[in-house]
DSSP file (Angstrom, degrees, kcal/mol; ACC not computed):
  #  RESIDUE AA STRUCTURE BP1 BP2  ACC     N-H-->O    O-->H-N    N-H-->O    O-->H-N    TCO  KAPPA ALPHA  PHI   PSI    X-CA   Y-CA   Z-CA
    1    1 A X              0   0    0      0, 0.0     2,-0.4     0, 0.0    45,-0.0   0.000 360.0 360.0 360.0 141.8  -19.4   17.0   37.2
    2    2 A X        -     0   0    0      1,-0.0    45,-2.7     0, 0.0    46,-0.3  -0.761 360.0-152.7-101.7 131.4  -17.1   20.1   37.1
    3    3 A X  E     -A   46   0A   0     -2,-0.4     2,-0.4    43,-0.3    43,-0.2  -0.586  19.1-150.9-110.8 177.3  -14.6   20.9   39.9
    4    4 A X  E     -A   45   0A   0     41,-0.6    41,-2.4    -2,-0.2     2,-0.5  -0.971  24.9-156.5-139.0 128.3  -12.9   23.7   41.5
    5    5 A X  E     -A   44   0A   0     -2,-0.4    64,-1.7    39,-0.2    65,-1.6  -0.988   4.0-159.5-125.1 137.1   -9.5   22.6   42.9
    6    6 A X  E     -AB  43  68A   0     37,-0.7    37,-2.6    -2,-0.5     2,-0.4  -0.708  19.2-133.2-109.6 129.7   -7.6   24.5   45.9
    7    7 A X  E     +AB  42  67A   0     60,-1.2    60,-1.1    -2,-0.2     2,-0.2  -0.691  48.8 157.9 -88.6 155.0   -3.7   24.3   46.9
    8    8 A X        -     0   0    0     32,-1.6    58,-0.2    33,-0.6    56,-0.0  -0.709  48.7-123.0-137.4-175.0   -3.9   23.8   50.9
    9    9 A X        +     0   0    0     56,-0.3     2,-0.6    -2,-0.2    57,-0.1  -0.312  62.1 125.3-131.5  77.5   -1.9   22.5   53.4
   10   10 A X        +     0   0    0     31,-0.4    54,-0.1    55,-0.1     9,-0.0  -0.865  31.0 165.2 -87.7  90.1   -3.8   19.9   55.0
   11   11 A X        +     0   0    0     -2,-0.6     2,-0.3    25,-0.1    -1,-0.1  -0.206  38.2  49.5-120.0  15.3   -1.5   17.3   54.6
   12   12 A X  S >> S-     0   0    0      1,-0.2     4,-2.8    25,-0.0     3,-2.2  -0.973  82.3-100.4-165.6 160.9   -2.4   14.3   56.7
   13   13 A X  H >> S+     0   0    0      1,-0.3     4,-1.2    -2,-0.3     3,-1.0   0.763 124.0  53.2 -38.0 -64.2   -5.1   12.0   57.7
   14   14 A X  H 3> S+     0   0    0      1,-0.3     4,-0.9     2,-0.2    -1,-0.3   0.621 101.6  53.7 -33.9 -43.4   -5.5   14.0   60.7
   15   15 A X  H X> S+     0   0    0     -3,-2.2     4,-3.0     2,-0.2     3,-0.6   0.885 113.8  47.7 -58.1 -49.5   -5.9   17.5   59.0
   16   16 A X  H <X S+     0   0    0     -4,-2.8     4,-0.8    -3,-1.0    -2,-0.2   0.747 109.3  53.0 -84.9 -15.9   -8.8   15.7   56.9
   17   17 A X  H 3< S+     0   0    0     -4,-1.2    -1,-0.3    -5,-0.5    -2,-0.2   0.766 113.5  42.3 -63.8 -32.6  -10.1   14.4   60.1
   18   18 A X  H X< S+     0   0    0     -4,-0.9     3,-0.8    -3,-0.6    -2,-0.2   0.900 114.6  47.9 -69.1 -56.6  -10.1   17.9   61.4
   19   19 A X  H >X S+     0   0    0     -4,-3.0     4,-2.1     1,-0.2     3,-1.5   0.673  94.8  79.7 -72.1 -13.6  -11.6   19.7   58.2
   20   20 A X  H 3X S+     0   0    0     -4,-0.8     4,-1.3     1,-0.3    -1,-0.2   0.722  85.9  53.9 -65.2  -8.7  -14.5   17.2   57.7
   21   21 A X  H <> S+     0   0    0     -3,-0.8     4,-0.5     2,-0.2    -1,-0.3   0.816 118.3  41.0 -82.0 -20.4  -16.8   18.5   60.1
   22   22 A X  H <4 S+     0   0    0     -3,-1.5     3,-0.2     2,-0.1    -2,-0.2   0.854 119.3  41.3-121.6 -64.7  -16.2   21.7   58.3
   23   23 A X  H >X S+     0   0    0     -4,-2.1     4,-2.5     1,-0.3     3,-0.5   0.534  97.3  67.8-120.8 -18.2  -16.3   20.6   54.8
   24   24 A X  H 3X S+     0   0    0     -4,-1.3     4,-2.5     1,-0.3    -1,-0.3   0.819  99.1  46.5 -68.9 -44.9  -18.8   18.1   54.5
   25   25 A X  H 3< S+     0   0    0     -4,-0.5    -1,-0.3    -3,-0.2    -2,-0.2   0.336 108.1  54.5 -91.3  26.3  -21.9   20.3   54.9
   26   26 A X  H <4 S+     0   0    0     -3,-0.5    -2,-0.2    -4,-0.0    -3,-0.2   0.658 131.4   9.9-104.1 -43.5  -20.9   22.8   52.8
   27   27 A X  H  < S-     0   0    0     -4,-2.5    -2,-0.2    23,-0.1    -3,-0.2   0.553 112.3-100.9-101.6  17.3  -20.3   20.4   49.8
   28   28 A X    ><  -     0   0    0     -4,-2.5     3,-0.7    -5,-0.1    -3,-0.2   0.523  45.7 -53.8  74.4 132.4  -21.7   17.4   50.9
   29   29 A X  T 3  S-     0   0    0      1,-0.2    -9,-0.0     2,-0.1     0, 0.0   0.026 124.8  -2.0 -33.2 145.1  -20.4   13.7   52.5
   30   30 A X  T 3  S+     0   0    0      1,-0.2    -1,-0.2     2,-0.1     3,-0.1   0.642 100.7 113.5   1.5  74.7  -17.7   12.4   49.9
   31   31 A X  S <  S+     0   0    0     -3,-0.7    15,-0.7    15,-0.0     2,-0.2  -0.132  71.4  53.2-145.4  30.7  -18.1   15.2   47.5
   32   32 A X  E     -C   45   0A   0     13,-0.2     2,-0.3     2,-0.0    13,-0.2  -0.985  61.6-164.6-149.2 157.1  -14.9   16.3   48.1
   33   33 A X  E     -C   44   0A   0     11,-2.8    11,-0.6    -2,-0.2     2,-0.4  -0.997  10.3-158.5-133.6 140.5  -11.5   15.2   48.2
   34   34 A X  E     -C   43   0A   0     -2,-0.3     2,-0.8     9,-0.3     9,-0.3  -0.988  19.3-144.7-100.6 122.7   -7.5   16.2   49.5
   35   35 A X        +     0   0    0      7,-1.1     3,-0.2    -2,-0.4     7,-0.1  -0.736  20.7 176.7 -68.5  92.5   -4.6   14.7   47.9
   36   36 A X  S    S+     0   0    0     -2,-0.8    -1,-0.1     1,-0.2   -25,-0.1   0.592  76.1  65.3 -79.0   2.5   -2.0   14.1   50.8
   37   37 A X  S    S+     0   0    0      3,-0.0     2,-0.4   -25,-0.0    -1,-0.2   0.811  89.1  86.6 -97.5 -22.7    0.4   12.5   48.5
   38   38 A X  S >  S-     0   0    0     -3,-0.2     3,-3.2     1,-0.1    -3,-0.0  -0.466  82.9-124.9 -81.5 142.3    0.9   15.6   46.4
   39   39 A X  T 3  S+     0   0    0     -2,-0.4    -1,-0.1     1,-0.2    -3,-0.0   0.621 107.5  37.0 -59.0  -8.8    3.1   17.9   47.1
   40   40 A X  T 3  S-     0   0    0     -5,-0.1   -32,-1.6   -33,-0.0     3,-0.4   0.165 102.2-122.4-120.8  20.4    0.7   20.9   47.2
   41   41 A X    <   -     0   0    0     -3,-3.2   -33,-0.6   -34,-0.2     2,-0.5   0.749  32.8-150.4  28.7  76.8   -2.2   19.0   48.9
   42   42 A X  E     -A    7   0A   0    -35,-0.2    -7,-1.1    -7,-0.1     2,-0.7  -0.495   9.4-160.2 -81.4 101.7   -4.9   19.6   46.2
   43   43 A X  E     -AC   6  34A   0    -37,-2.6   -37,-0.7    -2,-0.5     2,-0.4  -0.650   7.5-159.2-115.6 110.7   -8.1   19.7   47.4
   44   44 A X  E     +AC   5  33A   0     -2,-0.7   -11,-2.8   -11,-0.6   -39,-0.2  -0.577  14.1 164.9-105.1 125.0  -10.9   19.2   45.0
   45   45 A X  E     -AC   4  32A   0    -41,-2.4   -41,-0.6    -2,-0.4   -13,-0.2  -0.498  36.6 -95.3-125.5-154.4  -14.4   19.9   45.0
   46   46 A X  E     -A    3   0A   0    -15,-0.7   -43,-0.3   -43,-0.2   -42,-0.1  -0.751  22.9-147.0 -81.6 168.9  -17.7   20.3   42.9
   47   47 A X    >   +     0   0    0    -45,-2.7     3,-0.8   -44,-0.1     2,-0.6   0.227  59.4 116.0-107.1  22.1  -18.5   23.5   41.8
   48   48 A X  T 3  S-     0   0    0    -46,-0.3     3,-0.1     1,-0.2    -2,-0.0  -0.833  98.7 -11.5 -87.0 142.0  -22.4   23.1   42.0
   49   49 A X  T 3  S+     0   0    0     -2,-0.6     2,-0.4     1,-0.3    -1,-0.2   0.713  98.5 161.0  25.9  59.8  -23.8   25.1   44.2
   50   50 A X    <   -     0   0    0     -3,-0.8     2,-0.5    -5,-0.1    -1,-0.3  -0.780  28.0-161.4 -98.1 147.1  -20.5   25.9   45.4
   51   51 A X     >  +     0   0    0     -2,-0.4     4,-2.2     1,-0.1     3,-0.1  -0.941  14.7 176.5-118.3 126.9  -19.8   29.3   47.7
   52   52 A X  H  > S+     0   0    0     -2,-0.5     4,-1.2     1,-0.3     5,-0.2   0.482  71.0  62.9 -86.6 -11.3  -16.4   29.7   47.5
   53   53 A X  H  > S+     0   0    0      2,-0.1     4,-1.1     3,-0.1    -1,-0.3   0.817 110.6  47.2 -88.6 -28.6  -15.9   32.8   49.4
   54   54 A X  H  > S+     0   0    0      2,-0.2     4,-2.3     3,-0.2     5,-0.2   0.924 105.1  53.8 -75.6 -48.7  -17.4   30.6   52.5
   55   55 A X  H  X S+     0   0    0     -4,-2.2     4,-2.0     1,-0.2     5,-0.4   0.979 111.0  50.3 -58.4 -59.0  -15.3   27.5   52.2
   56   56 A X  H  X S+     0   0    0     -4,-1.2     4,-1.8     2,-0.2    -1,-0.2   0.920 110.6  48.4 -47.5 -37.6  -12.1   29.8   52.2
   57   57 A X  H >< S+     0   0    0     -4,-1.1     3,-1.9     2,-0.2     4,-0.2   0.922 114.6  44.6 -55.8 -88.3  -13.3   31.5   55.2
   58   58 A X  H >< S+     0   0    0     -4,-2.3     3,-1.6     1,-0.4     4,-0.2   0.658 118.2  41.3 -66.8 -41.4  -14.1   28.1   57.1
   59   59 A X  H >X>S+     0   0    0     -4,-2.0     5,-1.8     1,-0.3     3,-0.9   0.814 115.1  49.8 -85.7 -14.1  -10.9   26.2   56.3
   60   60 A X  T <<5S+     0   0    0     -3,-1.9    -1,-0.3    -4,-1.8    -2,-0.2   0.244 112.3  48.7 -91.6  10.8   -8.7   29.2   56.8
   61   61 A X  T <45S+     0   0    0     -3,-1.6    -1,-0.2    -4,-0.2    -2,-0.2   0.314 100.2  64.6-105.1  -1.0  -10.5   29.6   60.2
   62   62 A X  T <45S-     0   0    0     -3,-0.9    -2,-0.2    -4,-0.2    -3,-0.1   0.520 128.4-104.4 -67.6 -48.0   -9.8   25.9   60.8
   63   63 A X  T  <5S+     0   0    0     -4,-0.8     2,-0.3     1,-0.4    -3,-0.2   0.492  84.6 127.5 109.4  35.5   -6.0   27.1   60.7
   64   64 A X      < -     0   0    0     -5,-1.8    -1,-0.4    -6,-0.1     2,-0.4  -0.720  56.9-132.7-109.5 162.1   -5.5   25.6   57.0
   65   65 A X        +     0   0    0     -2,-0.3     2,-0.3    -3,-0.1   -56,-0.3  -0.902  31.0 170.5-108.9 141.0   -4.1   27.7   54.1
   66   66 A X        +     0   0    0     -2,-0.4   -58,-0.2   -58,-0.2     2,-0.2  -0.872   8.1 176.2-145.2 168.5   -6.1   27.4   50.8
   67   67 A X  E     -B    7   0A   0    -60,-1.1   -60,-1.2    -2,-0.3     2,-0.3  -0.894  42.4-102.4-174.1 158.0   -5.8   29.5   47.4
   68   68 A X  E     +B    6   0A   0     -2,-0.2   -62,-0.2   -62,-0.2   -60,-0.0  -0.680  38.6 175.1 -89.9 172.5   -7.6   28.8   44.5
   69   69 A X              0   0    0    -64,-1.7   -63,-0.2    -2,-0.3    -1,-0.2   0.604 360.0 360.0-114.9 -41.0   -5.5   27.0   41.9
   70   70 A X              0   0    0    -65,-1.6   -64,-0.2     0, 0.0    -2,-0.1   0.180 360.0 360.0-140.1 360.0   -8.2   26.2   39.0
């Protein structure tokens, strides 16, 4: 599966508690992930049937910062 990965800063269990209502139906239940131990809190998803111009809109309306990285 090919991913798309995003610098953020959702950076703690809470933040990923916050963005899951958000992030789950647009890619699906554990078809994404945030690294909170790295320092630029990478969050990786698929890129099927991904729209990428929406996920930045919802987590940066969440009150997260995202950019793409890759």
């Amino acid at each position: 599966m090919k991913t798309k990965q995003f610098k953020t800063n959702i950076n703690c269990l809470g933040c990923v508690a916050k963005v899951t209502p958000i992030l789950n139906p647009l890619l699906g239940e554990n078809n994404w992930e945030v690294n909170v131990r790295d320092k630029d809190k990478i969050l990786t998803v698929p890129t099927e049937n991904l729209d990428e111009k929406s996920l930045l809109e919802q987590v940066k309306n969440a009150g997260f910062k995202i950019e793409i990285i890759s």
